[in-house]
C-alpha positions in Angstrom: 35.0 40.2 36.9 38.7 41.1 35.8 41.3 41.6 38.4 42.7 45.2 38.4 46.5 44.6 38.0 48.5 47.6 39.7 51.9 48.4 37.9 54.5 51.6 37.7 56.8 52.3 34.5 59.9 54.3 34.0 60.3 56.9 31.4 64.3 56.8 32.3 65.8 59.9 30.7 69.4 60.2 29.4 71.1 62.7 27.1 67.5 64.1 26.0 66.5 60.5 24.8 64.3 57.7 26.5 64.9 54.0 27.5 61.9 52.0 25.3 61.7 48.3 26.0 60.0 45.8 23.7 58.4 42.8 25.2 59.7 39.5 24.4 57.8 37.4 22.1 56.6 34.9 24.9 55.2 37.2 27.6 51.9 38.9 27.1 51.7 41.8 24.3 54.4 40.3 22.3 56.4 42.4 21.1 55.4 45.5 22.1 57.0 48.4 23.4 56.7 49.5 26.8 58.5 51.9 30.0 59.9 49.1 32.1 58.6 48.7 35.3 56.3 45.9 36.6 53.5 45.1 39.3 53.8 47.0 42.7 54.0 44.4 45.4 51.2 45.0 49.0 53.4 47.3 51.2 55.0 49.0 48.3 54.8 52.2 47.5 55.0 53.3 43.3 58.2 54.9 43.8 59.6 52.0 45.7 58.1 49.6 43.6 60.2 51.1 40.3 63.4 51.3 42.0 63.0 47.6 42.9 61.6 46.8 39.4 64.4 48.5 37.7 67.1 47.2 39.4 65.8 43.5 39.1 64.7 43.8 35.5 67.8 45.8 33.7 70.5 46.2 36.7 70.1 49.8 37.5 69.7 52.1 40.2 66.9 54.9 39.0 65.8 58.2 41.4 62.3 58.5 40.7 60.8 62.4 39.4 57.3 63.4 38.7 54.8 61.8 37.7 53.9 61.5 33.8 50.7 59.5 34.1 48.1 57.4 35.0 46.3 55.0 33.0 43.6 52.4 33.5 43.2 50.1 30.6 40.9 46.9 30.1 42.9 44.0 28.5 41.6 40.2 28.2 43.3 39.7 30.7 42.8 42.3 33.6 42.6 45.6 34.3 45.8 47.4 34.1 46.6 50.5 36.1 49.9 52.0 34.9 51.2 54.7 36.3 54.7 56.3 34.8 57.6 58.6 36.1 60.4 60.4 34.9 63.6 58.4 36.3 67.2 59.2 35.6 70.2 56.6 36.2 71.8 57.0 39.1 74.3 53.9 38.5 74.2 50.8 35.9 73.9 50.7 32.3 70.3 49.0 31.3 70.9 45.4 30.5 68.3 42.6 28.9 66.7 40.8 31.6 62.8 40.8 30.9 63.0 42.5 27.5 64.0 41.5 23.6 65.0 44.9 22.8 66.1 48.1 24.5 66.2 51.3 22.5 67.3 54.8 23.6 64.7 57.9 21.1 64.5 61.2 21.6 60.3 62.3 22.6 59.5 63.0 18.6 60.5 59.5 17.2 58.0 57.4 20.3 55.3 57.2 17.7 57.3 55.0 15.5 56.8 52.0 18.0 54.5 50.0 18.6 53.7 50.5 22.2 51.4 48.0 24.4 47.7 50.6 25.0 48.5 51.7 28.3 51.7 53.3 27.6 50.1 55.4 25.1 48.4 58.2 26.9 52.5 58.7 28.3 53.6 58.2 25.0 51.6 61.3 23.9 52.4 63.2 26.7 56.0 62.7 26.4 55.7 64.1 23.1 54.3 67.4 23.8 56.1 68.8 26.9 59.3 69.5 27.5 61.9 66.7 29.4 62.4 67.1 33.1 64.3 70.0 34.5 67.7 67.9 34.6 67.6 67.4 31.0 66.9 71.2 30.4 69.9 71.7 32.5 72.3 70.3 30.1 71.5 72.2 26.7 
């Protein structure tokens, strides 16, 4: 039986574009693109688990919105259950910890990447709804 692998991602919103990260070469799903985040530890909750992630992985402080999604995928290796959230910076610019690549793209250019299955359903959701209300403030 696979193990069920629980992780959160940020969909970090700035300036009406979005933080992509692409995996590193060495880690599994080389190369592709993802919302960073990472596993949520026992006595974690999701929120508190994406504020820690993001501030380990890219040096960041992040206040965690709504909820985008949740997704279960079956990989070789587990079974992932990713669930993503708007985020906004609070302090720190993202830095390369984890990740070969970071990218900022506005929702209608996600589908040019190559993003790792489970991000997908976000990826497409992302695309067809408006930003969160703080982003709606600004135009």
């Amino acid at each position: 039986m696979k193990k069920d692998i629980h992780v959160v991602g940020a969909v970090i919103v700035q300036d009406g574009r979005i933080l992509c990260a692409q995996r590193g070469n060495h880690r599994l799903l080389p190369c592709m693109w993802e919302f960073p985040g990472g596993k949520i530890e026992p006595g974690e909750s999701p929120r508190e688990a994406l504020r820690r992630e993001i501030l380990e992985e890219m040096n960041c402080t992040v206040e965690v919105g709504e909820q985008v999604e949740h997704t279960v995928h079956e990989y070789d290796f587990g079974i992932v259950h990713l669930t993503t959230y708007y985020c906004r910076l609070l302090s720190g610019t993202p830095v390369l910890k984890e990740h070969a690549k970071i990218e900022w793209r506005r929702p209608a250019e996600l589908a040019s990447l190559n993003w790792a299955p489970a991000d997908v359903p976000a990826v497409r959701k992302i695309m067809g709804q408006p930003l969160p209300f703080w982003e709606n403030r600004r135009a």
